[in-house]
N, C-alpha and C positions, 0 to 999 in steps of 0.2 A: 337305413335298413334296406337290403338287398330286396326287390320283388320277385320269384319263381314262378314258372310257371311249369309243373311235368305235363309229359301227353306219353302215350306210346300203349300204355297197360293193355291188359285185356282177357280173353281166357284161350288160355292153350293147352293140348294135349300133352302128357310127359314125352317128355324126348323133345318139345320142340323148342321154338326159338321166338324170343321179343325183343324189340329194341326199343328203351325209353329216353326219352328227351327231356333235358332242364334246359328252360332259357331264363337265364337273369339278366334284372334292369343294370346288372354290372359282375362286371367279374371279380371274384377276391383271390386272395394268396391261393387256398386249401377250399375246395370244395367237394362233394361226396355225395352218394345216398345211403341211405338207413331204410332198412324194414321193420313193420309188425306186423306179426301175424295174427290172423282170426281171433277175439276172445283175451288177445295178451295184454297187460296193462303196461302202461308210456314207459315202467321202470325195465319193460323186457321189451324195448326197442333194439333194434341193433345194427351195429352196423354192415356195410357190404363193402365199400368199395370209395379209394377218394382220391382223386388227381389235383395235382398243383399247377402250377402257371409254369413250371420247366416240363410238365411231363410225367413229374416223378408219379407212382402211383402206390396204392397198397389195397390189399385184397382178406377181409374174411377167411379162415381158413374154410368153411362150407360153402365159398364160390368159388376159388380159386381153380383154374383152368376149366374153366365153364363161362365166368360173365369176366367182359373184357370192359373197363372203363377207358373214355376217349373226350377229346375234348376238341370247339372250333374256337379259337381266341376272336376270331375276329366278327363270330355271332354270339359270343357270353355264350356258347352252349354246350353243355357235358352230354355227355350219352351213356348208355348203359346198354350194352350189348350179351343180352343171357341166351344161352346154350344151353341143351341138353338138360334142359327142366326138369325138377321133379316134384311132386303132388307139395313137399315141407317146404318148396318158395314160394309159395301162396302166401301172402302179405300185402298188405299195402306199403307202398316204395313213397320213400320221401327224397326230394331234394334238398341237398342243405348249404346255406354257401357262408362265407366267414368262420369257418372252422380253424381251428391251432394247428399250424403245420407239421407239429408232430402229429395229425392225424393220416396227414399224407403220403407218410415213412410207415406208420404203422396203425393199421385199421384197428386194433385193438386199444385204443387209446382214449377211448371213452368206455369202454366196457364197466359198470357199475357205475356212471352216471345219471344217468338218465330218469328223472323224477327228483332226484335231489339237488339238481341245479340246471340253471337254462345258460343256451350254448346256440350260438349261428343263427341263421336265421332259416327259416324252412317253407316249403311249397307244401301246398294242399293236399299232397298225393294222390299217384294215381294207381287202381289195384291192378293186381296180377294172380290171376288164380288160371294154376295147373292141377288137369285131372285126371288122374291114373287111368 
């Protein structure tokens, strides 16, 4: 089992800018973060964003050209770089590592999973709440 650790969250005003960090006890093929937000339950978790070990990456259509994901191979650590905030990415961010590498061609690829079956392994999350 991969150990995570996120840091970075915090609270921002809309329009601005956060950058979060996953460091794993290792690095896997496909790794990612997922949101939930306030009040939602584990089955309306979702995804953001998930980079592989070449690079490849894939994006949410609700982050896209706003959070940039990035990766240091040589510290196990992915980042998450968001932009231009707004009040609906208010969530808590998870890290997640061991993921199916078609998650990392296409962020939509667990979409209607989540509560009906368990999947990677995941960090404790850290939140993120932007305020209008």
């Amino acid at each position: 089992q991969v150990q995570l650790a996120e840091s970075g969250g915090g609270s921002v005003q809309s329009g601005g800018s956060l950058r979060l960090s996953c460091v794993a006890s290792r690095r896997t093929t496909c790794m990612g973060w997922f949101r939930q937000a306030p009040g939602k339950e584990l089955e309306e978790r979702e995804a953001v964003a998930g980079i592989d070990t070449d690079s490849r990456t894939s994006y949410a259509d609700s982050v896209k050209g706003r959070f940039i994901i990035s990766q240091d191979k040589e510290k196990n650590t992915i980042y998450l770089q968001m932009n231009s905030l707004k009040p609906e990415d208010t969530a808590m961010y998870y890290c997640a590592a061991d993921l199916a590498p078609r998650f990392c061609r296409n962020a939509a690829y667990y979409n209607g999973v989540f509560g009906s079956a368990t999947f990677g392994d995941w960090g404790q999350g850290t939140q993120v709440t932007v305020s209008s």
